[in-house]
C-alpha positions in Angstrom: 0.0 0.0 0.0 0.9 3.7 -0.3 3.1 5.5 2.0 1.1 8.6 1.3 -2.6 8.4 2.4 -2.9 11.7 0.3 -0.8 12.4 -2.9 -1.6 15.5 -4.9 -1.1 16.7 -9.0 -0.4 19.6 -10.7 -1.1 20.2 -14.4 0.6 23.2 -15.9 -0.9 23.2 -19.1 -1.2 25.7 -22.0 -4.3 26.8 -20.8 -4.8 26.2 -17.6 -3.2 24.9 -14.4 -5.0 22.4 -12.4 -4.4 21.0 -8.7 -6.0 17.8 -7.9 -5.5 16.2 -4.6 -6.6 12.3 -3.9 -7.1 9.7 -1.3 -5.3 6.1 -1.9 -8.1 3.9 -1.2 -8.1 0.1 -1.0 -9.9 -2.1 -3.3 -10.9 -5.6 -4.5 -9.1 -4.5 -7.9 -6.3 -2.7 -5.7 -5.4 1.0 -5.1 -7.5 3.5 -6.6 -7.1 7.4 -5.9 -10.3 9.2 -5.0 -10.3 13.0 -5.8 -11.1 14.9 -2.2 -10.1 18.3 -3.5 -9.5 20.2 -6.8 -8.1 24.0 -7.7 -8.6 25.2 -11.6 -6.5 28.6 -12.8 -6.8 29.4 -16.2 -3.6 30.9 -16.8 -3.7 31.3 -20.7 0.6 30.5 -20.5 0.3 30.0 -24.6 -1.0 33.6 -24.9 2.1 35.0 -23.6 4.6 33.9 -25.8 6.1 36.7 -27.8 7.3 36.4 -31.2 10.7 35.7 -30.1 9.4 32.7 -28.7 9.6 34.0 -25.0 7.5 34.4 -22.5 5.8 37.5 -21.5 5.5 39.2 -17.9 2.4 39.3 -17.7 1.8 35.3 -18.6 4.5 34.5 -16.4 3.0 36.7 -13.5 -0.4 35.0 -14.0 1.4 31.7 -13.4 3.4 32.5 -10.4 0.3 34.0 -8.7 -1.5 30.4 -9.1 1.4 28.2 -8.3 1.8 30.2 -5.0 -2.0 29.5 -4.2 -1.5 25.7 -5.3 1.9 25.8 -3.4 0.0 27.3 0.1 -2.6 24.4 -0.2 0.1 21.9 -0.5 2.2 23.0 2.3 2.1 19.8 4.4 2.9 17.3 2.0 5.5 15.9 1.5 7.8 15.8 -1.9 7.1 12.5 -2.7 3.5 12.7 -2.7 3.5 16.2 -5.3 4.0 15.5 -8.8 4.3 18.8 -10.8 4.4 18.6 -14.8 4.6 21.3 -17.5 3.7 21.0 -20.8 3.6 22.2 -24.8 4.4 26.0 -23.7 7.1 25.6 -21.3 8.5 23.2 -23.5 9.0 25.5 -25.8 9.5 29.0 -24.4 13.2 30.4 -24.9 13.1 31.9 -21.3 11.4 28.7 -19.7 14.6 27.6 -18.0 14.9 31.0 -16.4 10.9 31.1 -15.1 11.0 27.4 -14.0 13.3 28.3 -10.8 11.1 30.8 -9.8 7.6 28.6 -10.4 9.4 26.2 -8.0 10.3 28.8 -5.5 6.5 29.7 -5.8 5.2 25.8 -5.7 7.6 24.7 -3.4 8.0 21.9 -5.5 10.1 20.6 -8.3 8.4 20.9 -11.7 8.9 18.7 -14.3 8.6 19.5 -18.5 7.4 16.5 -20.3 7.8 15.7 -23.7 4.9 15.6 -25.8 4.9 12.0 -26.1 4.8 11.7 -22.2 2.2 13.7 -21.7 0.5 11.6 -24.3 1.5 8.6 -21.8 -0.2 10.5 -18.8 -2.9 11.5 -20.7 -3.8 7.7 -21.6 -3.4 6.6 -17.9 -5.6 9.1 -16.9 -8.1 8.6 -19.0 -8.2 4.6 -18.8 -8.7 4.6 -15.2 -12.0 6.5 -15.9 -13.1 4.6 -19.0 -14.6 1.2 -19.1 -11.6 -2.5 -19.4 -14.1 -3.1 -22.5 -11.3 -4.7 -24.1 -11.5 -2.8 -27.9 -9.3 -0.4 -28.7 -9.8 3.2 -28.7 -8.4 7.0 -30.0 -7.9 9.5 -27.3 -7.9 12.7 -28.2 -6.8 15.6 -25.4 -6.6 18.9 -27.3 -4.6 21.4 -25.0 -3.9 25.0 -25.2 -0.4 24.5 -27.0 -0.1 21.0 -28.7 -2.9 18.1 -28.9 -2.2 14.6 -27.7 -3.6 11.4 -29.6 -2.9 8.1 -28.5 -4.7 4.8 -29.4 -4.9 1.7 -26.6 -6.9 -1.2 -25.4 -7.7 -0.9 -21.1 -4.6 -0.1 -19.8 -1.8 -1.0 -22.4 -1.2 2.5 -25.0 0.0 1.2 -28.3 0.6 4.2 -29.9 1.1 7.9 -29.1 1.6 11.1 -31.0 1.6 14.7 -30.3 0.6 17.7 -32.6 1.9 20.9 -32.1 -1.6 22.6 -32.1 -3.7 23.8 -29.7 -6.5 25.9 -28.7 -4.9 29.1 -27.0 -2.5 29.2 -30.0 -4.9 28.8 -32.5 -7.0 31.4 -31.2 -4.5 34.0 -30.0 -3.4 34.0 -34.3 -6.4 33.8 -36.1 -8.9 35.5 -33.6 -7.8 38.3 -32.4 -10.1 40.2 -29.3 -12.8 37.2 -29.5 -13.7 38.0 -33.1 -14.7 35.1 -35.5 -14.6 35.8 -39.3 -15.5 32.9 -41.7 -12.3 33.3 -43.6 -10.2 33.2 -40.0 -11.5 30.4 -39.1 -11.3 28.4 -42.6 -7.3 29.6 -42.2 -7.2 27.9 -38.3 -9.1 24.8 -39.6 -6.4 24.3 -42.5 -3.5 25.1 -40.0 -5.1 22.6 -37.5 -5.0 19.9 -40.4 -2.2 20.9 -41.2 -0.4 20.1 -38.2 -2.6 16.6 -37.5 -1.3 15.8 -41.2 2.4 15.0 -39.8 0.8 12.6 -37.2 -2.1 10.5 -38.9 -0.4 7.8 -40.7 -0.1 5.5 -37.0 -3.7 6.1 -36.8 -5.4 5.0 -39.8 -4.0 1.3 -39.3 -4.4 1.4 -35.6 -8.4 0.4 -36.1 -9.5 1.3 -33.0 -13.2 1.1 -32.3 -14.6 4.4 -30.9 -13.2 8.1 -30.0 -12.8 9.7 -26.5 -12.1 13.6 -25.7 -10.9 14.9 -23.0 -10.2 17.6 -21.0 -11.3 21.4 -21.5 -12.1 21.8 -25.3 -13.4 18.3 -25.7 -16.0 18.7 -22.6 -17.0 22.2 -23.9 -18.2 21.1 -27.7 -19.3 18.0 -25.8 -21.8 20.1 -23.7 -22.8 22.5 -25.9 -23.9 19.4 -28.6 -25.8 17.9 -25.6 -27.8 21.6 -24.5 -28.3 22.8 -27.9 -28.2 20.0 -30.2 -29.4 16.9 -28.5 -26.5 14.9 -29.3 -25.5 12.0 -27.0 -22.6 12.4 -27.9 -19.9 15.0 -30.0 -20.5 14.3 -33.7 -19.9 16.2 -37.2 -23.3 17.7 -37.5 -23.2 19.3 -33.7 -19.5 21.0 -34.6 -21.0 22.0 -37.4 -24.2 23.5 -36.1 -21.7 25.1 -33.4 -19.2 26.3 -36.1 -22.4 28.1 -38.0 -23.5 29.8 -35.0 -19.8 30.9 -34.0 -18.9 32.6 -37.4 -22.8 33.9 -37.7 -22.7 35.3 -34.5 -18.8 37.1 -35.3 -17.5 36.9 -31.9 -17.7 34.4 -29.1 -19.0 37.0 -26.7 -22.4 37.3 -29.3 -23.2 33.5 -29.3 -25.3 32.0 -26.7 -24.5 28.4 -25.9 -25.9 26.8 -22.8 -23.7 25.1 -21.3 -20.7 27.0 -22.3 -18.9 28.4 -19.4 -17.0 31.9 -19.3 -13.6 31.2 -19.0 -13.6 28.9 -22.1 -15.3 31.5 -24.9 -11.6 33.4 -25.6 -10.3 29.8 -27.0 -13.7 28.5 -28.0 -13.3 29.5 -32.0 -10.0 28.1 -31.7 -10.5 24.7 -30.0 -13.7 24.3 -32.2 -11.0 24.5 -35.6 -8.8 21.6 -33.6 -11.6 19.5 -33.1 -13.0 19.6 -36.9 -9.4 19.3 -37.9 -8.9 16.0 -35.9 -12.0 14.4 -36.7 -11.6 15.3 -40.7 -7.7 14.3 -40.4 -8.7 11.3 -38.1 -11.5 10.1 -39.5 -13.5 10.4 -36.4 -17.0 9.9 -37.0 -18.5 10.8 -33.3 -16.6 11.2 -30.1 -17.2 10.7 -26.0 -16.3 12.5 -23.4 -14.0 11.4 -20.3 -13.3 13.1 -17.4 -9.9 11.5 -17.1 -6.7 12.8 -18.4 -3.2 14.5 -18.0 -3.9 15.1 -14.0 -5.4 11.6 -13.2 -2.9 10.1 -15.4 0.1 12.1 -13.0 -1.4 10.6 -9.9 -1.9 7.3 -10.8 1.7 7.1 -12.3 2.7 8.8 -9.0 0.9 6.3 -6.9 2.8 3.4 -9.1 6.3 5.0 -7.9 5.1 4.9 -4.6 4.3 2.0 -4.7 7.7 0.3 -6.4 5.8 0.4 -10.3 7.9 2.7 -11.5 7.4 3.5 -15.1 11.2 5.0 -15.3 12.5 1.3 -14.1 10.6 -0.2 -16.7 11.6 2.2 -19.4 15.3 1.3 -18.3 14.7 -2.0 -18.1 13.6 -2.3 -21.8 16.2 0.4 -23.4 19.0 -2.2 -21.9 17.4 -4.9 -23.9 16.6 -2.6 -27.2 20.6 -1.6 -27.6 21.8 -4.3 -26.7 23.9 -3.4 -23.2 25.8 -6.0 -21.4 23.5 -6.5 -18.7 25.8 -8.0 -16.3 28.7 -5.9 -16.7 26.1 -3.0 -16.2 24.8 -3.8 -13.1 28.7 -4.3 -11.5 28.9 -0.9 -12.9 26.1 0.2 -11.3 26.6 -1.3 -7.5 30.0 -0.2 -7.2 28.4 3.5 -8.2 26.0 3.5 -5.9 28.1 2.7 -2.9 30.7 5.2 -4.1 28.3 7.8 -4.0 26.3 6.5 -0.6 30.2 7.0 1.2 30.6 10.7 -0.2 27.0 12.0 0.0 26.6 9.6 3.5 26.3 13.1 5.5 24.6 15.3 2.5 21.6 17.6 3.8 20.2 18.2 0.1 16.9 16.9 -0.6 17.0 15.7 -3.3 20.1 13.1 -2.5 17.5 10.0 -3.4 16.8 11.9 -6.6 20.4 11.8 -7.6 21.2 8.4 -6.2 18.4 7.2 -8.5 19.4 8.9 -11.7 22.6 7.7 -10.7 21.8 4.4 -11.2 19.5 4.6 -14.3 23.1 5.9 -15.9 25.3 3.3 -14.9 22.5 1.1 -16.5 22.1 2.9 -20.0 26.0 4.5 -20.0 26.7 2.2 -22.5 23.6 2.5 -24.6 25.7 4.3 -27.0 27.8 1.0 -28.2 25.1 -0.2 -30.5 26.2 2.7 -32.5 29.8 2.8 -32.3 32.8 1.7 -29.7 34.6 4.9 -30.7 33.1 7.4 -28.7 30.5 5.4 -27.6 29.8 8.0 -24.4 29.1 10.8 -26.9 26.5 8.5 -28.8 24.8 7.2 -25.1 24.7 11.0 -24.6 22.8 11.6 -27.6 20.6 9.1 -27.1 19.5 9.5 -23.9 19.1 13.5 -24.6 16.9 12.4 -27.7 15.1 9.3 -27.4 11.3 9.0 -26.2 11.9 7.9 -22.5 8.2 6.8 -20.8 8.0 8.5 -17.1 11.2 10.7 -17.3 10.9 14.4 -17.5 13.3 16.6 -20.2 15.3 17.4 -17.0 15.6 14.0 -16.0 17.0 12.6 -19.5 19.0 15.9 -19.6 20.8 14.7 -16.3 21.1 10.9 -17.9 22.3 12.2 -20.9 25.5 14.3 -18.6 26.1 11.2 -16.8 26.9 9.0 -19.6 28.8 11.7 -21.4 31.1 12.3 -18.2 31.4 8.4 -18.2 34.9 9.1 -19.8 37.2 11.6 -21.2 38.0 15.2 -20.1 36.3 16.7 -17.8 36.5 19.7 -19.0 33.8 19.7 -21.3 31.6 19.1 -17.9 32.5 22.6 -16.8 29.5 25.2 -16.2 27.0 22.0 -17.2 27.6 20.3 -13.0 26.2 22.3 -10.3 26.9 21.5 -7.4 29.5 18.9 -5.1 27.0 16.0 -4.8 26.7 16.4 -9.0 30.5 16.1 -9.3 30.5 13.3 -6.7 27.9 11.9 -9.5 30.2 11.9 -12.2 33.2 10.7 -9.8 31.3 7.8 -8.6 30.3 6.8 -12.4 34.6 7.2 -13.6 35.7 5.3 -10.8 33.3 2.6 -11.2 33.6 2.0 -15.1 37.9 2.0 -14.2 37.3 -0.6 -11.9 35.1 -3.0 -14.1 36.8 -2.5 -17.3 37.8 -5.8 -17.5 34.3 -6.8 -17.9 34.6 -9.9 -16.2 32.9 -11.4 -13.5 36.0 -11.2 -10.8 35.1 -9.5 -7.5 36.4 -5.8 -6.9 37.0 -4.3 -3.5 34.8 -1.8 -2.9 36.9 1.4 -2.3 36.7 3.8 0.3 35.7 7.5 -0.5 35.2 10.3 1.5 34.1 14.1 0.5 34.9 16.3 3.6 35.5 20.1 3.6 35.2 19.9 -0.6 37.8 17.1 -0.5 37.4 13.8 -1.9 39.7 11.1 -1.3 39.7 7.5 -2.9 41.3 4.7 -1.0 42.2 0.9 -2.5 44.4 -1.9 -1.0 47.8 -2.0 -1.9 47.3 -5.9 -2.2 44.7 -4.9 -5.1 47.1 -1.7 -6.7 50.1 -4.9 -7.0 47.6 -7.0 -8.5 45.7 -5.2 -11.1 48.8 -2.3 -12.5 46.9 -1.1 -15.2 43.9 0.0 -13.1 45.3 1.6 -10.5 47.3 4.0 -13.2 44.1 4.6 -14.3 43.0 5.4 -11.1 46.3 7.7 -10.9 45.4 9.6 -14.0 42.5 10.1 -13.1 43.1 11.8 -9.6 45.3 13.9 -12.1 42.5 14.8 -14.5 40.2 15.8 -11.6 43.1 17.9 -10.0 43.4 20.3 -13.2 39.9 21.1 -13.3 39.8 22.1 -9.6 35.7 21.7 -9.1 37.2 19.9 -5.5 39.9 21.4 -3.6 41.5 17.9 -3.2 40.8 14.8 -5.0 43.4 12.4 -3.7 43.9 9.0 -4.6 45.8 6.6 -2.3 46.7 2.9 -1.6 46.2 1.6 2.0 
C-alpha cells in the first residue's frame, strides 16, 4: 500500500493549471485514488509567448500567482507525494529555463517538463482509469492549449502515441484576435489545425481502433454544448457544425449563446472548435465521447505506481537495456559499485533531493553504454545523444538531460563538464560513475574491492588496497590519471587518490 494516504497533482498546461488532490483507497481491484479536492487557474501561458518565442511578464505573472496559491494548499505534504508537470508551452519558451526556478520557488515543489509523447503517456493513464476494461481499442484525443495529444490503446496498455503541435490558445490567439470570429479566419485555423494533425495521422489510420474519446477542456465544452443545444448523445460532425455556423454567424464568441458553455472557455472557443473539426476530418473520427480522465489523473496514478515500487522509469530502463543491446551483467557491477561510491561521499549530504540523484545515478550506470550499438569509438558521446533524444516513458526533459550528462562524463575530459555540473554532490555523481567503469573494465565477473571514498570540507579522497594496486597495474594508473584529470579542473579542492 501507499506510503502517502494523500498524494496531490499539478497540471501546468497551456491553458490552464490544475491541482488535484486524492485519497489512496483500497480495493478488490487494488489502489484507486479518489479526488477529495480540486483547484482550476486558467492561466492562458500560450498567450504570452512573444514572437521571439519567449514568454511575456504578464503570462508568467499569472502563473506564479496560481502556483503560489496551489503551493499554500500543499504546504504539508511531502515531496514524494507532489507531482508537478509542465507541458507544450514551457517546452518550448526560450526563457522557460529561467521562469522554471522561480515557479518552483512559488510551488515549493520541483516541476517537471514533459515531452509531448509523455504527456501523451499520462494523458492515456488518466483517461483509462475512468473509461470502461471493454477490451477494444480506442483514439484518445486531449486537445490542449499549446499542442494536442492522440494516443490509441486497449484498457490499460497504449499502443501508440503522437503529439501535434496545435492547440487551442494558439490557434485562437493568431487567427482570432479580441474574441472575433470571421468565416475566412477560421477556414485559415481549420487548414493550420490539419495541417499540423497531417504529420501525425499515418499510425492512426492502421491502428483500427473502435470508438473516439475527448478529453479535457475543449473536448468537454463542444461536448456540452452538442448535448444543451443540439441533442446529441454524444460530439458528432453535425453538432461541430451546427456550433461552427452559430460561431462565425454570430462574429465573436461573446455574441453567441450556448448553454452550457462556461465563461472562461469563450476566448479559446473558435479556436479549440477549428482543432476538433481538424482531428476528426484528419482522423476520421465519426463521433466522439467524453472522459473526465486525463493529463492530472494520469500524473497521480503514475505517481501512486512509484510509490508504490511500479515505476514507469525502471521499466523504461529495463527495456532500453534490452533494445541496444547493453551488457547487462557488466552494467549492473557498474552500477553497485556507483552506488556505494556515492552512498560514502553523500553519507552526511543535507540536500533533498540526494534520493533523486542516487536514483538517476543508477539509471546511468545502467544505459551509459547505450551508445555502443552505434559505435565503440566514442561510444559516451552516442549514449549522450541518445539518452538526450530518445522517447523515455515516465522521465521528465530534465531527467534525460541529467542521464544524458552522466553518460557523457562516463569518460574523457572533464572539462567539457564545466558550467554543465552544479553542485558537489553532482561532481560526486560523475566521480562515482569514472571510478566505477575503471574498476570493471575488464568486464569480467572477478570480485572488486569496494573502495573507500570520502568528500569532507570539498575534498574527496579515494582509498584501495595496496594488495589490489600490485595485483591489477593497469587500473590503479588509471585510477592515478584520473586523480590527475580531476586535480586540473579544480571543481574539489582535493581529489586524492591513495593505496592503503
Amino acid at each position: 500500500m501507499s506510503s502517502y494516504r494523500l498524494l496531490a497533482a499539478v497540471d501546468l498546461g497551456s491553458n490552464s493549471f490544475r491541482l488535484m488532490i486524492g485519497r489512496v483507497e483500497s480495493s478488490p481491484l487494488g489502489e484507486l485514488v479518489r479526488p477529495v479536492d480540486s483547484v482550476k487557474q486558467t492561466v492562458r501561458l500560450a498567450a504570452g509567448l512573444l514572437d521571439d518565442g519567449s514568454l511575456d511578464a504578464a503570462s508568467r505573472q499569472r502563473a506564479l500567482d496560481a502556483l503560489a496559491m496551489f503551493g499554500e494548499r500543499l504546504r504539508s505534504f511531502a515531496p514524494e507525494a507532489v507531482r508537478a508537470v509542465a507541458t507544450n508551452t514551457l517546452r518550448v519558451a526560450s526563457n522557460a529555463s529561467q521562469f522554471l526556478g522561480a515557479a518552483e520557488a512559488a510551488l515549493g515543489f520541483p516541476i517537471e517538463v514533459i515531452s509531448g509523447l509523455e504527456e501523451a503517456r499520462l494523458i492515456y493513464v488518466g483517461a483509462a482509469h475512468a473509461l470502461p476494461g471493454d477490451g477494444k481499442p480506442r483514439l484518445v484525443v486531449d486537445i490542449g492549449g499549446g499542442s494536442t495529444e492522440c494516443i490509441v490503446g486497449t484498457d490499460m496498455r497504449a499502443t501508440t502515441l503522437e503529439s501535434a503541435a496545435i492547440g487551442c490558445v494558439g490557434l485562437s490567439v493568431r487567427h482570432f484576435p479580441g474574441g472575433r470570429v470571421r468565416r475566412n479566419a477560421f477556414e485559415q485555423a481549420y487548414y493550420e489545425a490539419r495541417a499540423a494533425f497531417a504529420q501525425v495521422s499515418e499510425p492512426f489510420a492502421s491502428a483500427r481502433w473502435r470508438y473516439a474519446v475527448g478529453t479535457s477542456g475543449t473536448a468537454k465544452s463542444l461536448w456540452q454544448v452538442a448535448q444543451a443545444e443540439w441533442g446529441a448523445a454524444e460530439l458528432d460532425r453535425d453538432a461541430l457544425a451546427r456550433t461552427h455556423e452559430a460561431l462565425v454567424s454570430a462574429g465573436h464568441a461573446d455574441a453567441v449563446q450556448f448553454a452550457g458553455l462556461r465563461p472562461e472557455r469563450r476566448p479559446v472557443l473558435a479556436g479549440g472548435l477549428a482543432v476538433m473539426m481538424a482531428a476528426f476530418d484528419e482522423l476520421g473520427i465519426a463521433s466522439m465521447r467524453y472522459c473526465n480522465g486525463a493529463l492530472r489523473q494520469g500524473v497521480m496514478y503514475d505517481l501512486l505506481g512509484r510509490s508504490e515500487g511500479r515505476d514507469t522509469r525502471a521499466i523504461t530502463v529495463e527495456q532500453m537495456t534490452a533494445r541496444y543491446g547493453v551488457d547487462r551483467r557488466h552494467a549492473q557491477r557498474v552500477r553497485a559499485t556507483a552506488l556505494a561510491l556515492f552512498d560514502q561521499g553523500a553519507h552526511a549530504a543535507r540536500d533533498e533531493a540526494v534520493e533523486a540523484r542516487r536514483r538517476t545515478l543508477g539509471w546511468a550506470a545502467e544505459l551509459a553504454e547505450v551508445g555502443m550499438s552505434i559505435s565503440h569509438e566514442g561510444f559516451h558521446k552516442h549514449s549522450a545523444y541518445i539518452l538526450g533524444h530518445a522517447d523515455m516513458p515516465g522521465f521528465s526533459q530534465r531527467e534525460q538531460a541529467a542521464l544524458a550528462q552522466l553518460a557523457l562524463a562516463q569518460v574523457g575530459g572533464l572539462r567539457k563538464l564545466r558550467g554543465l555540473v552544479e553542485s558537489d554532490l553532482g561532481w560526486l555523481e560523475v566521480a562515482a560513475l569514472r571510478v566505477a567503469t575503471i574498476l570493471h573494465r575488464k568486464r569480467d565477473a572477478q570480485e572488486v574491492p569496494e573502495p573507500a571514498l570520502s568528500l569532507q570540507r570539498r575534498a574527496l579522497r579515494l582509498r584501495m588496497p595496496k594488495t589490489w594496486a600490485q595485483r591489477f597495474p593497469l587500473a590503479h594508473e588509471s585510477l592515478v590519471d584520473e586523480a590527475s584529470a580531476w586535480a586540473e579542473i579544480r571543481v574539489f579542492e582535493k581529489f586524492v587518490y591513495e593505496t592503503i
